[in-house]
C-alpha positions in Angstrom: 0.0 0.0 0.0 3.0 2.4 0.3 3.8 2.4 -3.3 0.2 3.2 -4.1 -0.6 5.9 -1.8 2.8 7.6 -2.7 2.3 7.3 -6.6 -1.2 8.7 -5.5 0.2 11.8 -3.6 3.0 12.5 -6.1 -0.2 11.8 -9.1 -1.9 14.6 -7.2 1.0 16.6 -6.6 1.8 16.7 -10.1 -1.9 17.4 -11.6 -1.7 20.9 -8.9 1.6 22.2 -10.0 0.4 21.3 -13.9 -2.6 23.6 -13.4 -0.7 26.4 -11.4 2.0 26.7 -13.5 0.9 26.2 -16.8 2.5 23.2 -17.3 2.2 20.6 -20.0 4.4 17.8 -19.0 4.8 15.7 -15.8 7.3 17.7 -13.3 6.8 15.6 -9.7 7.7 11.7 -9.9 8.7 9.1 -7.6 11.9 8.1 -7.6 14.9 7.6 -5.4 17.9 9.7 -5.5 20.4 7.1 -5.9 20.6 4.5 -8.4 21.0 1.1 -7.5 24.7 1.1 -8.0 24.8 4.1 -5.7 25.2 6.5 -8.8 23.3 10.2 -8.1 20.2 10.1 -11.0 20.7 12.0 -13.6 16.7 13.0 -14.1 16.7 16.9 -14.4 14.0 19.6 -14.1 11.6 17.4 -11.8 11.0 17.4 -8.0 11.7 13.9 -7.2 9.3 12.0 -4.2 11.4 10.3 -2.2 10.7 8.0 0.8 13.3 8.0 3.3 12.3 5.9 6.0 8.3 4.4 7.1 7.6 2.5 10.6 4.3 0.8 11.5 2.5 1.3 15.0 0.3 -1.6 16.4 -3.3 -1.0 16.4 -3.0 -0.8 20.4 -1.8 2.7 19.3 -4.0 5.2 20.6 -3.9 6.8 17.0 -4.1 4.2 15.5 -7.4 3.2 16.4 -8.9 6.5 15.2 -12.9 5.9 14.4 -12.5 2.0 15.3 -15.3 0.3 17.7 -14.4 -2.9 19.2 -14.5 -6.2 17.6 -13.6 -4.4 14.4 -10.8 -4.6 12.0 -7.9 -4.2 13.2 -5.8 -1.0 11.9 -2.2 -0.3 11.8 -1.1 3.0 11.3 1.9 3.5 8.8 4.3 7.2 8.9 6.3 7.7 5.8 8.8 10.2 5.9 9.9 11.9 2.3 12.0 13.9 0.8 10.4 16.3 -2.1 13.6 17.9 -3.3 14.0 19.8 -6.9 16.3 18.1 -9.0 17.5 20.9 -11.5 20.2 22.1 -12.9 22.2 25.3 -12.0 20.4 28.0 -14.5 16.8 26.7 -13.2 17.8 27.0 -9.3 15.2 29.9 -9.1 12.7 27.5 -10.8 13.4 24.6 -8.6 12.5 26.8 -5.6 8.9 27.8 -7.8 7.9 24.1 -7.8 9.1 23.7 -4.6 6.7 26.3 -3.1 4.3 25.2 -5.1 4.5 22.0 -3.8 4.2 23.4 -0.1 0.8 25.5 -1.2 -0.7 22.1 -2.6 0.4 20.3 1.1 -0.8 23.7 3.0 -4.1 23.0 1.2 -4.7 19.6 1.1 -3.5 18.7 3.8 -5.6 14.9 4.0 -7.5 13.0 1.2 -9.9 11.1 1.1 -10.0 7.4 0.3 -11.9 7.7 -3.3 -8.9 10.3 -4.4 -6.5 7.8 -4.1 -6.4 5.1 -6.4 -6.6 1.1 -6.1 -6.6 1.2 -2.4 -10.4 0.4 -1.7 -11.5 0.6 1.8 -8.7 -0.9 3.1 -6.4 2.6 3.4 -7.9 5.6 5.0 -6.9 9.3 7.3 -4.6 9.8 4.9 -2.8 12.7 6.4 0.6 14.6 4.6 2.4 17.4 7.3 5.4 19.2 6.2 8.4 18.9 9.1 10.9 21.6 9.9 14.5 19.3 10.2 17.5 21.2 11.9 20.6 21.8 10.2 22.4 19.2 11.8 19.5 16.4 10.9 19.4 17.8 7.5 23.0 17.1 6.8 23.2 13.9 8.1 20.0 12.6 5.8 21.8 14.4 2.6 25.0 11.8 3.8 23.1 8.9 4.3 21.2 9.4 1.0 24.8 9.6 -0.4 24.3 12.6 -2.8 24.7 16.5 -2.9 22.5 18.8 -1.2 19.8 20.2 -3.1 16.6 22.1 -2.2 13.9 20.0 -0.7 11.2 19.9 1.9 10.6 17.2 4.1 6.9 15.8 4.6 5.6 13.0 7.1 2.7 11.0 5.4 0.5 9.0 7.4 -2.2 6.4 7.1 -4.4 3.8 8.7 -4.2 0.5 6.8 -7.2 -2.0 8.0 -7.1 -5.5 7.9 -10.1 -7.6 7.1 -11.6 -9.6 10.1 -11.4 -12.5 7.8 -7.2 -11.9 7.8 -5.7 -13.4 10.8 -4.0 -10.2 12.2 0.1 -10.9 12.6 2.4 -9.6 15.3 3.5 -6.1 14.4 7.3 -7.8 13.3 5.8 -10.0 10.9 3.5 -7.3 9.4 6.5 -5.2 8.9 7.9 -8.3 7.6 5.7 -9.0 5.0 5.4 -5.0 4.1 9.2 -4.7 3.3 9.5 -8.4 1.4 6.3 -6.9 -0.8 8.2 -4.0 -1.5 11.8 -5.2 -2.5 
């Protein structure tokens, strides 16, 4: 469910900055930073979705339990942490920090979504929730190390959402949820 909701968020993302800046092609995609062979990508002119780290709480989270009667599903509540950063090059620095505050007026004013505007998720995913975080200097450098490339401009958004499990699902300990999350998604 990650992948979906973040392809959802960045799809949403990218239809905003389209329509308030006149755009005709696709400027906000998902991507990581690095490739595989720990090479920097070489994808210019876009702001680039990252996720940089995601952690599931149990349903005996207070928040996690948000709406949710007993003897219902059972609901885990998932926090994404990513990285929107504007990967441009040097003569379109005042242009990446456009899309970048365009990107931070389409958080500022959609702030949550609703299940039916995110896509092949059903009734299984809902609060969908996206906050921008301020990250001190020192925090800031240290993710720009261990993503292993240059600094560039970025803002820094924690996404979160209940995931429900069916009654009919035998619910798992938290570890074997997470499990099963990161094996899907390798």
């Amino acid at each position: 469910m990650i992948e979906i909701v973040l392809a959802e968020i960045a799809k949403n993302a990218n239809s905003y900055l389209k329509e308030k800046l006149g755009l005709s092609e696709d400027v906000v995609i998902l991507s990581p930073l690095v490739n595989p062979d720990g090479s920097a990508i070489t994808i210019q002119n876009k702001v680039i979705i990252t996720l940089v780290n995601f952690n599931l709480d149990s349903g005996d989270d207070k928040n996690a339990n948000i709406g949710r009667m007993p003897n219902q599903k059972s609901s885990y509540l998932i926090n994404c942490d990513f990285l929107a950063s504007a990967y441009f090059n040097d003569l379109n620095y005042a242009l990446s920090l456009k899309y970048l505050e365009a990107l931070m007026l389409f958080f500022a004013e959609k702030p949550v979504f609703r299940n039916d505007e995110i896509a092949n998720t059903g009734d299984k995913v809902r609060d969908i929730r996206v906050k921008m975080e301020t990250l001190t200097d020192a925090i800031l450098t240290s993710l720009w190390a261990r993503l292993g490339v240059n600094y560039m401009p970025c803002n820094f958004y924690t996404l979160t959402f209940l995931i429900d499990i069916p009654d009919d699902q035998p619910v798992l300990p938290i570890t074997e949820l997470l499990k099963k999350l990161i094996k899907k998604h390798i």
